[in-house]
N, CA, C and O atoms as a GROMACS GRO file, in nm:
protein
  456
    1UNK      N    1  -0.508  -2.783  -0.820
    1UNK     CA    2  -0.633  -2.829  -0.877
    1UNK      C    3  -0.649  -2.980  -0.857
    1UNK      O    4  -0.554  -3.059  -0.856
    2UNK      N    5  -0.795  -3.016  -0.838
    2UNK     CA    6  -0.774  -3.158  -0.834
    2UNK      C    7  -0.906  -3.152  -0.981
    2UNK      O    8  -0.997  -3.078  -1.016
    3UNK      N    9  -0.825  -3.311  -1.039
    3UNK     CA   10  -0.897  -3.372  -1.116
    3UNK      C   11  -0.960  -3.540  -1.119
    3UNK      O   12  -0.904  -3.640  -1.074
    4UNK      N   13  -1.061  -3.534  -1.170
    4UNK     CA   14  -1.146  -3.631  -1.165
    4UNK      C   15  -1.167  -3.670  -1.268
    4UNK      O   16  -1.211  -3.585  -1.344
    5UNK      N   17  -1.147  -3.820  -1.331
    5UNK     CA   18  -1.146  -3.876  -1.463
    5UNK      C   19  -1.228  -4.022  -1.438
    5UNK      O   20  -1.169  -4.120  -1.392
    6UNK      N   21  -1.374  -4.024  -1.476
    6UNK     CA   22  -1.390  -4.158  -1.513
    6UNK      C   23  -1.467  -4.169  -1.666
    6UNK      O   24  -1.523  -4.081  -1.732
    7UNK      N   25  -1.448  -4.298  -1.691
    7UNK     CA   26  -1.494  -4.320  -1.859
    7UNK      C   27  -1.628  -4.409  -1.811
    7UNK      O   28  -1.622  -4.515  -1.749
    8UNK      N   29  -1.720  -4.357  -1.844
    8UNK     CA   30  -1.867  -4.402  -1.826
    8UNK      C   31  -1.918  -4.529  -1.919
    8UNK      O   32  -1.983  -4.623  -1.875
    9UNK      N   33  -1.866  -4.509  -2.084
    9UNK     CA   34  -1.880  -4.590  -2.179
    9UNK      C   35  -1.742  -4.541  -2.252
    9UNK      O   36  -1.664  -4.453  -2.217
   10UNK      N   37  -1.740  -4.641  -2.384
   10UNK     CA   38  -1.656  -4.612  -2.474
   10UNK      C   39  -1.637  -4.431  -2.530
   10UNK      O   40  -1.541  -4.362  -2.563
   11UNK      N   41  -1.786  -4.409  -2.518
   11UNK     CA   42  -1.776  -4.264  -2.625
   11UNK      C   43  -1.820  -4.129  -2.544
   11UNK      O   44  -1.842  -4.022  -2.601
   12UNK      N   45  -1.833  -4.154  -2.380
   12UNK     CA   46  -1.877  -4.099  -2.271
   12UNK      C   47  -1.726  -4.102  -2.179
   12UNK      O   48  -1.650  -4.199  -2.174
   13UNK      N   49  -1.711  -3.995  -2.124
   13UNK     CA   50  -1.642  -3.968  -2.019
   13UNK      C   51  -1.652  -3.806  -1.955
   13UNK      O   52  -1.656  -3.696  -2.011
   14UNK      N   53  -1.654  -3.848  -1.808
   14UNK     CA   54  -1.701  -3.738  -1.696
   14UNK      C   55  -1.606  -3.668  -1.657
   14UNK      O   56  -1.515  -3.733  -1.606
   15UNK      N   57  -1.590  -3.545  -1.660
   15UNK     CA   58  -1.460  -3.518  -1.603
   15UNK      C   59  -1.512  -3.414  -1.446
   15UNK      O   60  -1.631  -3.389  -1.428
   16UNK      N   61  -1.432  -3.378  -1.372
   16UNK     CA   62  -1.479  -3.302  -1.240
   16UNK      C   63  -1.336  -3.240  -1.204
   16UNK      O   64  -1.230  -3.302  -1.193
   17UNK      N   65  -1.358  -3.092  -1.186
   17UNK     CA   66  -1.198  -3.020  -1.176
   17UNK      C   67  -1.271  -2.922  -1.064
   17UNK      O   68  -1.387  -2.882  -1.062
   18UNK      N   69  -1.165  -2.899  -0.975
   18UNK     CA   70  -1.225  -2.791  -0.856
   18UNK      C   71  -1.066  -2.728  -0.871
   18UNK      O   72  -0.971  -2.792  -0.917
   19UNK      N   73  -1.059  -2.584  -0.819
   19UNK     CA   74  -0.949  -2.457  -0.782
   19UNK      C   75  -0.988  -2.433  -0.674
   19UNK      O   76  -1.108  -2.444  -0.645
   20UNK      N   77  -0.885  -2.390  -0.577
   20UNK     CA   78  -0.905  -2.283  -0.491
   20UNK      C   79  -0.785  -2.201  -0.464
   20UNK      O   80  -0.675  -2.242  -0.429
   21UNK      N   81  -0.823  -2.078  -0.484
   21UNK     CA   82  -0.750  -1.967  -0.453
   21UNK      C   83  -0.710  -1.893  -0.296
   21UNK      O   84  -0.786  -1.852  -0.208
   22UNK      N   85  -0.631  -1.894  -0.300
   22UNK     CA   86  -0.597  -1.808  -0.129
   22UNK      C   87  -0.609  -1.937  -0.032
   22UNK      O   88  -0.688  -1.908   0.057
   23UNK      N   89  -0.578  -2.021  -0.021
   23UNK     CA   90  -0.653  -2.123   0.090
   23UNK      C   91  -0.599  -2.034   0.217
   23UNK      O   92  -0.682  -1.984   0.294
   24UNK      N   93  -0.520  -2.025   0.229
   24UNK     CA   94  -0.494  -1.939   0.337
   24UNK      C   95  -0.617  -1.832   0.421
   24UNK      O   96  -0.632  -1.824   0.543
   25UNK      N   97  -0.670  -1.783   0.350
   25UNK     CA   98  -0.741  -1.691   0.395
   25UNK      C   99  -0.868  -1.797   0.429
   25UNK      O  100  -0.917  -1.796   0.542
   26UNK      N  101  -0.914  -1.878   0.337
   26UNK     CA  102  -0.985  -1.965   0.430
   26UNK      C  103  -0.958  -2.019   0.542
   26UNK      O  104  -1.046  -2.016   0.628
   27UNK      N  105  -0.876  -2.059   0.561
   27UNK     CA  106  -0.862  -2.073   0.712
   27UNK      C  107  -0.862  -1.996   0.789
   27UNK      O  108  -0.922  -2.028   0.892
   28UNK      N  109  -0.815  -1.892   0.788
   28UNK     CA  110  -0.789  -1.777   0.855
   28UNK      C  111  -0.807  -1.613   0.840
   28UNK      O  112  -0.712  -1.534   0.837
   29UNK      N  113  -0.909  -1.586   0.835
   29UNK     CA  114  -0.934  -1.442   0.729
   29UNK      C  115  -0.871  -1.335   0.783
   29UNK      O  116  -0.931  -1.228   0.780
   30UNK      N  117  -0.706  -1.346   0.860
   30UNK     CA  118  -0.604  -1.201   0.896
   30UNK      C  119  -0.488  -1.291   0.790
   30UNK      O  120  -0.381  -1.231   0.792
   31UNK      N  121  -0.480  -1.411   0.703
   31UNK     CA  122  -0.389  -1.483   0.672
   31UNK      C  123  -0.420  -1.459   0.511
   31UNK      O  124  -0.522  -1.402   0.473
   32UNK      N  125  -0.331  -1.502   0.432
   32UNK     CA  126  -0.353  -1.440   0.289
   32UNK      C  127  -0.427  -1.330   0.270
   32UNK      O  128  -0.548  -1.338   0.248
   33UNK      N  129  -0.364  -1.215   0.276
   33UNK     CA  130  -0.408  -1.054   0.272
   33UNK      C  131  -0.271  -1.052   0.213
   33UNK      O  132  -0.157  -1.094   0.228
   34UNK      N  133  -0.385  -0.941   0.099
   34UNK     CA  134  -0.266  -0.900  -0.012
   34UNK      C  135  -0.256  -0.735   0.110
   34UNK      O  136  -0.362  -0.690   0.153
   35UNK      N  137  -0.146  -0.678   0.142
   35UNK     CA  138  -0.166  -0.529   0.140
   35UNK      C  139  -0.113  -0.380   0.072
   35UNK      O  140   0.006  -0.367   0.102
   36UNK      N  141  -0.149  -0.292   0.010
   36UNK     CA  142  -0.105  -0.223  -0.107
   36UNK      C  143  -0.075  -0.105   0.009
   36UNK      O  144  -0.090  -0.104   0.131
   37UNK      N  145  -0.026  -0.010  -0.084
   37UNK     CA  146  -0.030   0.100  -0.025
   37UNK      C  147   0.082   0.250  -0.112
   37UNK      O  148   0.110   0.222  -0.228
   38UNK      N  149   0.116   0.334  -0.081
   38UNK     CA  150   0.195   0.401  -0.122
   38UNK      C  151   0.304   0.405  -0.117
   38UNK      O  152   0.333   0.434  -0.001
   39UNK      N  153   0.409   0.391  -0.189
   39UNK     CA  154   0.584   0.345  -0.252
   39UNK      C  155   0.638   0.451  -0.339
   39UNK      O  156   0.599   0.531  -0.424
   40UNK      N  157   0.769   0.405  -0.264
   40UNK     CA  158   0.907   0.574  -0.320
   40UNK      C  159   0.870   0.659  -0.256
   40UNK      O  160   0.819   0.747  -0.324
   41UNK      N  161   0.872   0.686  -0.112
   41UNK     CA  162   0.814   0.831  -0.022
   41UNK      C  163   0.712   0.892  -0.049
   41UNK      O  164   0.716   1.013  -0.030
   42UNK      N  165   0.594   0.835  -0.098
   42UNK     CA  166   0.463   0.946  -0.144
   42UNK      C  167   0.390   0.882  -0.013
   42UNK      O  168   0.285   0.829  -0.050
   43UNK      N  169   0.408   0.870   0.116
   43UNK     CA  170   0.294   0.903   0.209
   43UNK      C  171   0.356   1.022   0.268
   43UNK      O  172   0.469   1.065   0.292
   44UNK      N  173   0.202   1.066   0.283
   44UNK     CA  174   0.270   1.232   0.403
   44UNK      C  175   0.253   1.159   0.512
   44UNK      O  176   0.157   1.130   0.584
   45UNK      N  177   0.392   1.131   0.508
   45UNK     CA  178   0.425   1.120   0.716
   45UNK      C  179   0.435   1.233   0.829
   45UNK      O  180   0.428   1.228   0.952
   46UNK      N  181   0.453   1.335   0.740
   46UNK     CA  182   0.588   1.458   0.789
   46UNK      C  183   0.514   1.553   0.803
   46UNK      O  184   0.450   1.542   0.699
   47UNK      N  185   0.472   1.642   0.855
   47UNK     CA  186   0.472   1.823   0.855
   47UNK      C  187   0.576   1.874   0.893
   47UNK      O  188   0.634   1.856   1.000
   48UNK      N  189   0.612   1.956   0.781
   48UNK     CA  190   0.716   2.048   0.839
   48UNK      C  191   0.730   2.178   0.761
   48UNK      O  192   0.708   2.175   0.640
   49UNK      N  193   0.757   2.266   0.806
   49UNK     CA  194   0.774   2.409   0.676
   49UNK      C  195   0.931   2.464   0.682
   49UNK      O  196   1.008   2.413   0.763
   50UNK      N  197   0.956   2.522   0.633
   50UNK     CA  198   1.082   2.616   0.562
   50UNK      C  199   1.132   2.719   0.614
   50UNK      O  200   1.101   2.814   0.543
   51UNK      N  201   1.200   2.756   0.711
   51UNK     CA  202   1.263   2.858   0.786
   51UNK      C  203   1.337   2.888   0.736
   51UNK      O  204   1.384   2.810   0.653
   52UNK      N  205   1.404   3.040   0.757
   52UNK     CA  206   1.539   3.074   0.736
   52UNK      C  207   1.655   3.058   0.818
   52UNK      O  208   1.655   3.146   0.904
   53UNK      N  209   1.726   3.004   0.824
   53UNK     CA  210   1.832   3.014   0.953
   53UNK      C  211   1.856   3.089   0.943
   53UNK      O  212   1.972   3.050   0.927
   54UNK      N  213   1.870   3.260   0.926
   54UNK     CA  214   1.882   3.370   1.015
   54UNK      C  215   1.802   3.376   1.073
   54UNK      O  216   1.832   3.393   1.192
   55UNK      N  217   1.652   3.368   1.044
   55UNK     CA  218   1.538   3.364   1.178
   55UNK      C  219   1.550   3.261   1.326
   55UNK      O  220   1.527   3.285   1.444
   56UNK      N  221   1.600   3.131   1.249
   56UNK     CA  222   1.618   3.051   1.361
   56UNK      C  223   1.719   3.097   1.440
   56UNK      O  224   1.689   3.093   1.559
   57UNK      N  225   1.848   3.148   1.413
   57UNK     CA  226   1.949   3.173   1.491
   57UNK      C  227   1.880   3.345   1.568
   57UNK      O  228   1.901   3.375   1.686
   58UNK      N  229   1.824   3.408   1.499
   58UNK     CA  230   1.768   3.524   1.587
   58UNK      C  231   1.626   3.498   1.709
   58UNK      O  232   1.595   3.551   1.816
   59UNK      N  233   1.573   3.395   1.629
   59UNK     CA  234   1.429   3.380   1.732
   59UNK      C  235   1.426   3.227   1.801
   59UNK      O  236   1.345   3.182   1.883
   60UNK      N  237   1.537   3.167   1.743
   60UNK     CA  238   1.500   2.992   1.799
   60UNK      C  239   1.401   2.930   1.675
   60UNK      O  240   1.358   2.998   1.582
   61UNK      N  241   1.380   2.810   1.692
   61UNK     CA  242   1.330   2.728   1.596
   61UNK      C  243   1.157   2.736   1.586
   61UNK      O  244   1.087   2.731   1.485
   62UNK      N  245   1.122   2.747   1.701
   62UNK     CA  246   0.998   2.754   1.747
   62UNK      C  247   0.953   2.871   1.714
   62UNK      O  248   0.844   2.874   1.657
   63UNK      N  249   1.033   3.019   1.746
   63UNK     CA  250   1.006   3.145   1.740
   63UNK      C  251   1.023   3.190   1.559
   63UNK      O  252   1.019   3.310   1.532
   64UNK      N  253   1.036   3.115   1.476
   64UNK     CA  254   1.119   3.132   1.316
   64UNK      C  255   0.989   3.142   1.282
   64UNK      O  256   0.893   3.073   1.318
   65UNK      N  257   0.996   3.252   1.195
   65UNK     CA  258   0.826   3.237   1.109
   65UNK      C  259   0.846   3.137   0.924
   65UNK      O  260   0.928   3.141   0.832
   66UNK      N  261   0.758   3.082   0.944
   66UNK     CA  262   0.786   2.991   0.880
   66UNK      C  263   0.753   3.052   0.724
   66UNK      O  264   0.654   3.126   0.726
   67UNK      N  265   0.806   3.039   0.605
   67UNK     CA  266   0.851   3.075   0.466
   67UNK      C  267   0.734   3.032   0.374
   67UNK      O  268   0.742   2.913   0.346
   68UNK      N  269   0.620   3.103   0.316
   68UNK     CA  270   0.556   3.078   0.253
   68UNK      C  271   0.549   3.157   0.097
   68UNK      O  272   0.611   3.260   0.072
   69UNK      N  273   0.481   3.103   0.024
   69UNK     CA  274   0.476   3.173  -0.136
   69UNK      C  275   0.609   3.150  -0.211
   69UNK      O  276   0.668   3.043  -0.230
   70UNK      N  277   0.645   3.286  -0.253
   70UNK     CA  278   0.751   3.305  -0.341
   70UNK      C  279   0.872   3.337  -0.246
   70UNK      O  280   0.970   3.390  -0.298
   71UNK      N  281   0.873   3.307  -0.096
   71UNK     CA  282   0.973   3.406   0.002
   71UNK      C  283   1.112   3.284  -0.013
   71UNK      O  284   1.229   3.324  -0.021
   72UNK      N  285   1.086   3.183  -0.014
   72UNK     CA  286   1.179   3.045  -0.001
   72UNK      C  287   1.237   3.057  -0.147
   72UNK      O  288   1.340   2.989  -0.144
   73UNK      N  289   1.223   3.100  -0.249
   73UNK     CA  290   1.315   3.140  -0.362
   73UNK      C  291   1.369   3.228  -0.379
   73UNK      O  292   1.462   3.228  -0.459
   74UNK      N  293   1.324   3.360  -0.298
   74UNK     CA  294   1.406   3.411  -0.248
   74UNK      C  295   1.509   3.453  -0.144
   74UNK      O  296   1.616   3.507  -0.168
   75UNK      N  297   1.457   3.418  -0.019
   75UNK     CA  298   1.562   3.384   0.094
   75UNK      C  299   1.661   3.272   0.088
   75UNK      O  300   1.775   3.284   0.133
   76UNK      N  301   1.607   3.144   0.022
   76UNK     CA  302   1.726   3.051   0.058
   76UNK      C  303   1.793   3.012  -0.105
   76UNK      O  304   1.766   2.916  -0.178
   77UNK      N  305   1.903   3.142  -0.131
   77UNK     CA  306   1.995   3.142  -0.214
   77UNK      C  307   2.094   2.992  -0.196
   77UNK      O  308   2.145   2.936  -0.293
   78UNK      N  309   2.106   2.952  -0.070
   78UNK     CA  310   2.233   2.868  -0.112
   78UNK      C  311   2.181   2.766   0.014
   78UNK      O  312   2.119   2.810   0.111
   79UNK      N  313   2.219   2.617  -0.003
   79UNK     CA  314   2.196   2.501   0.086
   79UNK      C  315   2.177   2.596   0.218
   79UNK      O  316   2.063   2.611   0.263
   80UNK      N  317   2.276   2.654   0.272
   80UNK     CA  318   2.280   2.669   0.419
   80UNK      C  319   2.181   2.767   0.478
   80UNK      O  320   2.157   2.778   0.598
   81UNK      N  321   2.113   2.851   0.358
   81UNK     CA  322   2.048   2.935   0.385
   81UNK      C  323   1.886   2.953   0.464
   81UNK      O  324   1.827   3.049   0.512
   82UNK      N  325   1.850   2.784   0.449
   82UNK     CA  326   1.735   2.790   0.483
   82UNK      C  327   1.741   2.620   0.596
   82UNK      O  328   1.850   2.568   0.618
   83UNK      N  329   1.634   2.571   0.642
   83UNK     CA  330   1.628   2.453   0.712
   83UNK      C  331   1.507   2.447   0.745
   83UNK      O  332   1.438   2.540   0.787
   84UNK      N  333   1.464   2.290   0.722
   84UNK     CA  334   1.353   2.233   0.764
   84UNK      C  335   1.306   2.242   0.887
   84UNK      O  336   1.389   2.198   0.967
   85UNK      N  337   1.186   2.290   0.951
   85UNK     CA  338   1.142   2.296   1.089
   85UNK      C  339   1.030   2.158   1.057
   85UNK      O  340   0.953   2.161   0.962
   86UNK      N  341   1.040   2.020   1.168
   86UNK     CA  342   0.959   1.919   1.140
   86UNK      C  343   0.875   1.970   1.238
   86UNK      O  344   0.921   2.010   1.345
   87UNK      N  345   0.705   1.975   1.201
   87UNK     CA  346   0.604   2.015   1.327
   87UNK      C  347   0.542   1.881   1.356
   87UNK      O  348   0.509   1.887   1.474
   88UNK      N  349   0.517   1.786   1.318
   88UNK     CA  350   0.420   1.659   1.365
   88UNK      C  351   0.462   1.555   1.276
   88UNK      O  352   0.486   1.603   1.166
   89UNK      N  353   0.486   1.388   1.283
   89UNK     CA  354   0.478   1.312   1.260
   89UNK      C  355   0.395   1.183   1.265
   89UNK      O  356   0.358   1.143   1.376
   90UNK      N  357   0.372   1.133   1.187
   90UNK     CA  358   0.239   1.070   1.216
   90UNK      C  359   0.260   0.899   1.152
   90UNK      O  360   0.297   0.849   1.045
   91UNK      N  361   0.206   0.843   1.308
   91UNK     CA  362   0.340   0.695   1.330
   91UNK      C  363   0.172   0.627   1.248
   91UNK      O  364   0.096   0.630   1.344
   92UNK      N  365   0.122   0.594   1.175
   92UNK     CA  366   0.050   0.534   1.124
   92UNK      C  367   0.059   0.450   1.012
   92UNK      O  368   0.113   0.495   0.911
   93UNK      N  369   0.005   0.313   1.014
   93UNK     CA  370   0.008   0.228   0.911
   93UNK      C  371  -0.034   0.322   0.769
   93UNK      O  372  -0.150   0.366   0.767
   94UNK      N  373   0.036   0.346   0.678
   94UNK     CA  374  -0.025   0.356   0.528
   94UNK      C  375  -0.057   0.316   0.483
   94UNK      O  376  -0.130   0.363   0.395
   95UNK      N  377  -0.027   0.154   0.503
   95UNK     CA  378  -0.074   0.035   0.413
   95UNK      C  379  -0.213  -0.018   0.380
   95UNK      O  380  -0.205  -0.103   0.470
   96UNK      N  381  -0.329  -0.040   0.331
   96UNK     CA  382  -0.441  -0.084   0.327
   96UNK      C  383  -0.435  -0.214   0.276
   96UNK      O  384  -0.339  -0.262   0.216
   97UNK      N  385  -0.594  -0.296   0.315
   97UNK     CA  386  -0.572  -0.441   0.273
   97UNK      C  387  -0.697  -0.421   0.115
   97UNK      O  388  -0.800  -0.359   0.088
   98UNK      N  389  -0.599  -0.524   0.047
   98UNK     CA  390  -0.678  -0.489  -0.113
   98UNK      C  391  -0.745  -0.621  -0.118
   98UNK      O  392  -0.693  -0.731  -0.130
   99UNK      N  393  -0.897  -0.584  -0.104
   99UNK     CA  394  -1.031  -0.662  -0.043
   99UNK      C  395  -1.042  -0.761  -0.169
   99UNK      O  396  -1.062  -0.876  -0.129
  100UNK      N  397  -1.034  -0.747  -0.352
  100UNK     CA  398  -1.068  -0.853  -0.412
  100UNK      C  399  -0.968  -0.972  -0.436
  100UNK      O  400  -0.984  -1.078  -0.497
  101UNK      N  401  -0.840  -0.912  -0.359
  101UNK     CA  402  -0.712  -1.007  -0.392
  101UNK      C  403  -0.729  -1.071  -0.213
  101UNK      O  404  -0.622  -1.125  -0.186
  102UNK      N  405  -0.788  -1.076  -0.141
  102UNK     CA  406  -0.750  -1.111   0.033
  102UNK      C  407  -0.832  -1.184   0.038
  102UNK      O  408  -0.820  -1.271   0.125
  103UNK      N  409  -0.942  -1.188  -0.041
  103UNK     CA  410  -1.017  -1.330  -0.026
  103UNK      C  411  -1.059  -1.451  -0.077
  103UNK      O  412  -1.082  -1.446  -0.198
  104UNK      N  413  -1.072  -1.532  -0.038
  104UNK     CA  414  -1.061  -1.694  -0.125
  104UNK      C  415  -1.213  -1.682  -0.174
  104UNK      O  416  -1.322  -1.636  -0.141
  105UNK      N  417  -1.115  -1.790  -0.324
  105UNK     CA  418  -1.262  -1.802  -0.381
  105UNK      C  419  -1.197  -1.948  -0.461
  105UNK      O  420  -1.081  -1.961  -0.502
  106UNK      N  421  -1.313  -2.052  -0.468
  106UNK     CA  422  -1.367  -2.195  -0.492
  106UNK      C  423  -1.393  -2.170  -0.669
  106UNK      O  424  -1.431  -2.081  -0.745
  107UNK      N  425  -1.353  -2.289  -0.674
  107UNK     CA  426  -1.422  -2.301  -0.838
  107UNK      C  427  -1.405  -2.431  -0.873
  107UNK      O  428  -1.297  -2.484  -0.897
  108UNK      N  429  -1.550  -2.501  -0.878
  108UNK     CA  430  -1.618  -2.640  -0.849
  108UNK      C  431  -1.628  -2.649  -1.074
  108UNK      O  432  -1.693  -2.560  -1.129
  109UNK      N  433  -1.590  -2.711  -1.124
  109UNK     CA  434  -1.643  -2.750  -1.276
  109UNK      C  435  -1.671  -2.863  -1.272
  109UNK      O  436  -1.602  -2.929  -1.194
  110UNK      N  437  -1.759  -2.924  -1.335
  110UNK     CA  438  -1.854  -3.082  -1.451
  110UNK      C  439  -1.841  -3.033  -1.519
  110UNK      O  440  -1.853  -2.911  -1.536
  111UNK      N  441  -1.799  -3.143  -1.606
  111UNK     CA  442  -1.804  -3.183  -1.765
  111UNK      C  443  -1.842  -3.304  -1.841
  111UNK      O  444  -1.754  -3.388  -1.827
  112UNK      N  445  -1.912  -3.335  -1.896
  112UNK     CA  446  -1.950  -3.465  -1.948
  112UNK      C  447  -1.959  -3.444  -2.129
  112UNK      O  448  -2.029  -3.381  -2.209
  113UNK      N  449  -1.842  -3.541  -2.130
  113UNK     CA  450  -1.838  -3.506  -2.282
  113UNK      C  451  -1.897  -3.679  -2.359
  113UNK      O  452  -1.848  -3.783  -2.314
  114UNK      N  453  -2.009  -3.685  -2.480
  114UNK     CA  454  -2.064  -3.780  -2.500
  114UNK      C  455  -1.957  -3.843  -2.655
  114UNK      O  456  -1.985  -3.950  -2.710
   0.00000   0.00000   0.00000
């Protein structure tokens, strides 16, 4: 902040205070960007579904029909019983830029106290 102090008279004095926030982004509007996004593994990066490894070892990974409903509580009794088939990954930024925190903002005050 800058401040500004003069005494006009004995019982008068002016005061003048300016802020600025983000200067960064004033100069440069890709520079002070706040960016948010989703944290602790909650973006879907991943597709993938639930095979049985007896299907995979009888049909291949590709050929495994993949485990839907109530079938995956019942087929995969124990760790080894079942395995992840990954179908697509998706190499994309999650992150977004959070628009009221990324941009600068000025704040000019007068005061004249008598």
């Amino acid at each position: 902040p800058i401040v500004a102090l003069k005494r006009v008279s004995q019982s008068s004095l002016r005061v003048a205070w300016s802020n600025l926030d983000n200067f960064l982004n004033l100069l440069n509007k890709d520079w002070g960007q706040y960016r948010s996004g989703p944290s602790f593994g909650q973006a879907a990066i991943v597709r993938a579904d639930l095979v049985s490894a007896a299907d995979v070892a009888a049909n291949g990974i590709d050929g495994a029909t993949a485990l839907t409903g109530d079938e995956s509580r019942t087929t995969c009794q124990a760790a080894s019983d079942c395995v992840y088939r990954f179908n697509s990954f998706r190499d994309q930024d999650t992150s977004f830029t959070s628009g009221p925190r990324s941009v600068w903002q000025a704040r000019l005050t007068f005061r004249y106290d008598f």
